[in-house]
C-alpha positions in Angstrom: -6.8 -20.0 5.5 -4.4 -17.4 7.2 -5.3 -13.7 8.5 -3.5 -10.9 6.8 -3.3 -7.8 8.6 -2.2 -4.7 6.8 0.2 -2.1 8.9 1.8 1.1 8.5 5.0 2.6 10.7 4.1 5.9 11.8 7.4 7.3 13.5 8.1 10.9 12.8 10.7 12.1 10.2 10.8 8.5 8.9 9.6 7.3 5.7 6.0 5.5 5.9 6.9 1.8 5.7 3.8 -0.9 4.9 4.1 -4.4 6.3 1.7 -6.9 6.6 1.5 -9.5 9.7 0.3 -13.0 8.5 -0.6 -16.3 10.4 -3.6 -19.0 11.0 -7.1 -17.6 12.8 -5.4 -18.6 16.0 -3.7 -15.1 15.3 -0.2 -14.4 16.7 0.8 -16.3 19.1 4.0 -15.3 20.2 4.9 -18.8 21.2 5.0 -19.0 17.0 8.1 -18.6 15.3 8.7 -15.0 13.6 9.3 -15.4 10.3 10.1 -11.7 7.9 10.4 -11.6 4.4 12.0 -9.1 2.4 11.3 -9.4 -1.3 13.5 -8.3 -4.4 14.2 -5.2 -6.2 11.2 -3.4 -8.4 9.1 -6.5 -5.7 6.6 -6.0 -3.3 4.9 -7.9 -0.4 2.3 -9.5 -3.3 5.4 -11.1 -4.2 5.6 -13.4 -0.8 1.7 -14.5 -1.6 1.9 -18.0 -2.7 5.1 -18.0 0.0 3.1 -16.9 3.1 0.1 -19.3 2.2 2.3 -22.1 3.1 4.2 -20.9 5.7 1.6 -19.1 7.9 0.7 -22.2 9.1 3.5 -22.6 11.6 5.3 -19.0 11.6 4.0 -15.6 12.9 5.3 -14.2 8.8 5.8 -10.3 8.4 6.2 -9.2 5.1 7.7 -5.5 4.8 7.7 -3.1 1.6 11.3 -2.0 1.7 11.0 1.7 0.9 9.8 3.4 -2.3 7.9 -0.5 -3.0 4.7 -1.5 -2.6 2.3 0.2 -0.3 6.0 1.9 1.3 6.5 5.6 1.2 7.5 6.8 -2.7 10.7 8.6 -1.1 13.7 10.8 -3.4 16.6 11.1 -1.5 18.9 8.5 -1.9 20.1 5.9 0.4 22.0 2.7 0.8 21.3 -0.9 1.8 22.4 -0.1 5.6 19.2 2.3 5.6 17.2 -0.3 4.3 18.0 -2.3 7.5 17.7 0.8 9.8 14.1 1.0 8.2 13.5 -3.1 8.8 14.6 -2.4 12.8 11.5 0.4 12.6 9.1 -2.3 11.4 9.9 -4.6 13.7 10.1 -2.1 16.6 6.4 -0.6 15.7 5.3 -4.6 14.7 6.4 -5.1 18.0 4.9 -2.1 20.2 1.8 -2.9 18.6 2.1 -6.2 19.6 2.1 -8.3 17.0 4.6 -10.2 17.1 6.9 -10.8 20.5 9.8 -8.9 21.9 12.5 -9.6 19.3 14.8 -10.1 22.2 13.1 -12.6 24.0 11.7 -13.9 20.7 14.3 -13.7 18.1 13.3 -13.6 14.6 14.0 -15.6 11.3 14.8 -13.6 8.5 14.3 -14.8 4.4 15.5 -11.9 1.6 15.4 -12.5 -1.9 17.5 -11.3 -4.5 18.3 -7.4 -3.4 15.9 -8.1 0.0 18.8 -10.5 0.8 21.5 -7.6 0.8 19.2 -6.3 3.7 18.7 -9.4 5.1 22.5 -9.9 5.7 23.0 -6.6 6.9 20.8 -6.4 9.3 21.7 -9.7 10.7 24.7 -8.4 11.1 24.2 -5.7 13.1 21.1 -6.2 15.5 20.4 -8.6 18.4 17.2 -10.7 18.1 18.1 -12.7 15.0 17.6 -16.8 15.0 18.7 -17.3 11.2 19.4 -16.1 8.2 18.1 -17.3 5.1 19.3 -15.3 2.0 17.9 -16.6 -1.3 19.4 -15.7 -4.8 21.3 -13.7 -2.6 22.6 -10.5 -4.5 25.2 -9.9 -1.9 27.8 -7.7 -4.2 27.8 -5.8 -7.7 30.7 -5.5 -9.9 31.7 -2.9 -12.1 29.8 -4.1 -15.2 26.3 -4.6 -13.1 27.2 -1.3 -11.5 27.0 0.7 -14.8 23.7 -1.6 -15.5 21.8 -0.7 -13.0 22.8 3.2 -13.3 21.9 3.2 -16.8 18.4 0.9 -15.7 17.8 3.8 -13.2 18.5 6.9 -15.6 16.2 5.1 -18.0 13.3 4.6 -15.9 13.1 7.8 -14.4 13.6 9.7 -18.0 11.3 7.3 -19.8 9.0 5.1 -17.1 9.0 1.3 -16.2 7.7 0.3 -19.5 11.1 1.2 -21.1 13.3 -0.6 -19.0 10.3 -4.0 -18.5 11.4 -6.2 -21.3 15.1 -5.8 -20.7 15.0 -6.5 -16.7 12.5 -9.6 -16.9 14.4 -11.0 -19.6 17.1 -12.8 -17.2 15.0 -12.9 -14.0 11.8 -14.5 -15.3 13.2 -16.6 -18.5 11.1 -17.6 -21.6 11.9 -21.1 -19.8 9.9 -20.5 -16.4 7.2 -18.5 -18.6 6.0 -21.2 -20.0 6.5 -23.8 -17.5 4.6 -21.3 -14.9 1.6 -20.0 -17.8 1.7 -16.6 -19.8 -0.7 -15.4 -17.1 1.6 -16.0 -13.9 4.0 -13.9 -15.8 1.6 -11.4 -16.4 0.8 -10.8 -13.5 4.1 -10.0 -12.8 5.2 -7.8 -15.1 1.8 -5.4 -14.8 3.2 -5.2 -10.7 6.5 -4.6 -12.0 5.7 -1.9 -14.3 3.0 -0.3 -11.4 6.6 1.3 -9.3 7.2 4.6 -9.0 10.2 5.4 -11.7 12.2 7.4 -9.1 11.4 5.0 -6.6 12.9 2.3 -8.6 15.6 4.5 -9.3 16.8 4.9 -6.2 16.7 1.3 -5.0 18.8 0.3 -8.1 21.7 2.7 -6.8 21.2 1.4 -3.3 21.8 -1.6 -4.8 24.6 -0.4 -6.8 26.8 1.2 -3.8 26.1 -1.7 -1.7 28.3 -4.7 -1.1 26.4 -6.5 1.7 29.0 -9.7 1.2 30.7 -7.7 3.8 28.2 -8.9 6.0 29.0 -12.6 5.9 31.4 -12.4 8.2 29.6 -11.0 10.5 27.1 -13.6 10.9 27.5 -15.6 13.8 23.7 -17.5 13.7 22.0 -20.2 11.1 22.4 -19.2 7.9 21.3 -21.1 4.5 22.0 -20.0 1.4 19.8 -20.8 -1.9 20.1 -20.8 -5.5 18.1 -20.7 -8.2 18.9 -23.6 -10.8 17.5 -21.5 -13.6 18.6 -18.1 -11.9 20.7 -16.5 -15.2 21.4 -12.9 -13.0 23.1 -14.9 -9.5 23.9 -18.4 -10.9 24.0 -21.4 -8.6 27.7 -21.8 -8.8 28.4 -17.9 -7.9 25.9 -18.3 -4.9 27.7 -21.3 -3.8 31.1 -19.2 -3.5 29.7 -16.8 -1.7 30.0 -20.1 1.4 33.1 -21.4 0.9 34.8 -19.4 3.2 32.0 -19.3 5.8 31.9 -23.0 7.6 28.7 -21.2 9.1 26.7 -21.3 5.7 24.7 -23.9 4.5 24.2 -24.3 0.6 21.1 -25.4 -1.2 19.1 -25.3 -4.3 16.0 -25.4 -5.8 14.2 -25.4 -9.0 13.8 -21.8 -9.9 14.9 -18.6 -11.1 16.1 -15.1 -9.7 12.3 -14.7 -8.7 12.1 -17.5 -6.6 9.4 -16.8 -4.6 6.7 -16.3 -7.6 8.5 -18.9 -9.6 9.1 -21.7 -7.0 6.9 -20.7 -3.8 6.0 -24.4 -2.3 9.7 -25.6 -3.2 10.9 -22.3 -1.3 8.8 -22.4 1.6 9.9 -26.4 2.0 13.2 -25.4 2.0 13.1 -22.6 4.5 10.8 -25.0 7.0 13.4 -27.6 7.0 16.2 -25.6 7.9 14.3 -23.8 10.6 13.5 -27.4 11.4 16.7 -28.5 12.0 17.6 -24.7 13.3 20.8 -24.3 11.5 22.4 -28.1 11.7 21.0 -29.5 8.1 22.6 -32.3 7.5 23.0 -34.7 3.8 19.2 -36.0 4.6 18.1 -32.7 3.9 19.5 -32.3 0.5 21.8 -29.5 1.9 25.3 -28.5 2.0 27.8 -26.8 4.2 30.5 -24.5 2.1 32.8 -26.4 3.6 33.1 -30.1 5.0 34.8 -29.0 8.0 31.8 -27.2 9.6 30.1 -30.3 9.6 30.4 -30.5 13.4 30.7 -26.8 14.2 28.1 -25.6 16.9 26.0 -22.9 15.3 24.7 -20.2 18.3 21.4 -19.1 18.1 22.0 -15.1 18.4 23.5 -12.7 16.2 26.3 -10.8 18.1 25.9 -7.5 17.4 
């Protein structure tokens, strides 16, 4: 069993941003890795559950509510992806003045986003000091013109008509009849009653962050361990688009695993495997671990273990 602890950030003229601190009874020890999860669009940190049960065994694991999710602050102003990151450097500042986990400096952090979490995942990365690695699964990284219009139309719907209007449509591709009933009608669910539980504005909003973001940018930036996995039954960021996204960045590692875009609820042991074997090998996976560099001349390339800012 693992202690969850329930936190709130409580900085002035800031939005209200839940996390939750997670690890075995021997709580916190800053020795621990610091492992933070940042979960999809329309997710919350209930969708790390299954994730963190496995993974709290050796990491120190924060899981945030990115704004207007979860237990999060129900903002509506807009914002973009690079505020989404600004508000991850408040949780970990207040995660770390509370001391609960250990001075990000001394004590650099891994990061794992997934889907939309990934976008802040990369930026962030990208811009702050204190970073060990980067693991950005389903990774959506970049929207074209088409998805663009998508999500603006998803947005408009939701907050004109609710959740339950745009539900069917948005599950459709991320949680397939496939995974429904290889997982049970009850995992899925469970799902879509959290789904249909967030604020329509909210929601709104993060599909335009989303939208106006292209956090692919950020790749090149990265200068620390970074995987990148795929879901083999992911129908919104297929394997094969994921796996571009490394071929010009020797840096990137390439894997993937038996799942859809909701990896985390649909493959959570497969996930959390992956993630500890990287962190395992701290960047340098090799064949053995059924992983992949985006390109075969990176196979001896030193990888640092801090982000330049």
């Amino acid at each position: 069993m693992h202690d969850r602890i329930h936190y709130w950030t409580t900085a002035p003229a800031s939005p209200s941003l839940h996390y939750t601190v997670s690890s075995v009874t021997s709580m916190l020890e800053h020795a621990r890795p610091t492992l933070v999860l940042l979960h999809e669009l329309g997710g919350s940190v209930d969708s790390w559950n299954a994730v963190v049960q496995s993974l709290a065994r050796r990491f120190t694991v924060l899981c945030a509510d990115q704004r207007g999710h979860g237990l999060s602050e129900k903002t509506r102003s807009p914002y973009t992806i690079e505020n989404l990151a600004e508000d991850l450097h408040a949780v970990l500042s207040d995660a770390a003045a509370r001391g609960v986990i250990g001075d990000i400096d001394r004590n650099p952090i891994w990061l794992l986003g997934l889907a939309a979490g990934a976008a802040t995942a990369a930026v962030y990365a990208a811009h702050h000091h204190g970073v060990a690695g980067v693991i950005l699964c389903c990774p959506a990284l970049e929207v074209d013109a088409e998805r663009r219009d998508y999500l603006e139309t998803r947005a408009q719907r939701a907050v004109e008509e609710g959740m339950s209007a745009i539900v069917e449509a948005s599950l459709a591709r991320s949680y397939p009849p496939l995974l429904r009933e290889r997982l049970g009608m009850p995992a899925f669910e469970d799902y879509r009653a959290r789904f249909l539980a967030n604020d329509p504005v909210a929601y709104a909003n993060a599909n335009r962050a989303l939208g106006g973001g292209q956090a692919r940018n950020a790749l090149a930036a990265l200068r620390l361990p970074c995987l990148m996995l795929a879901g083999k039954h992911d129908l919104l960021r297929p394997s094969a688009q994921v796996r571009a996204l490394t071929m010009d960045h020797p840096r990137i590692v390439f894997s993937e695993i038996d799942a859809g875009h909701l990896a985390a609820v649909q493959a959570p042991q497969a996930l959390a495997a992956s993630v500890e074997r990287f962190i395992d090998a701290d960047g340098l996976s090799t064949t053995e671990h059924g992983m992949s560099r985006g390109t075969a001349a990176a196979a001896s390339a030193p990888l640092p273990h801090r982000v330049n800012a």
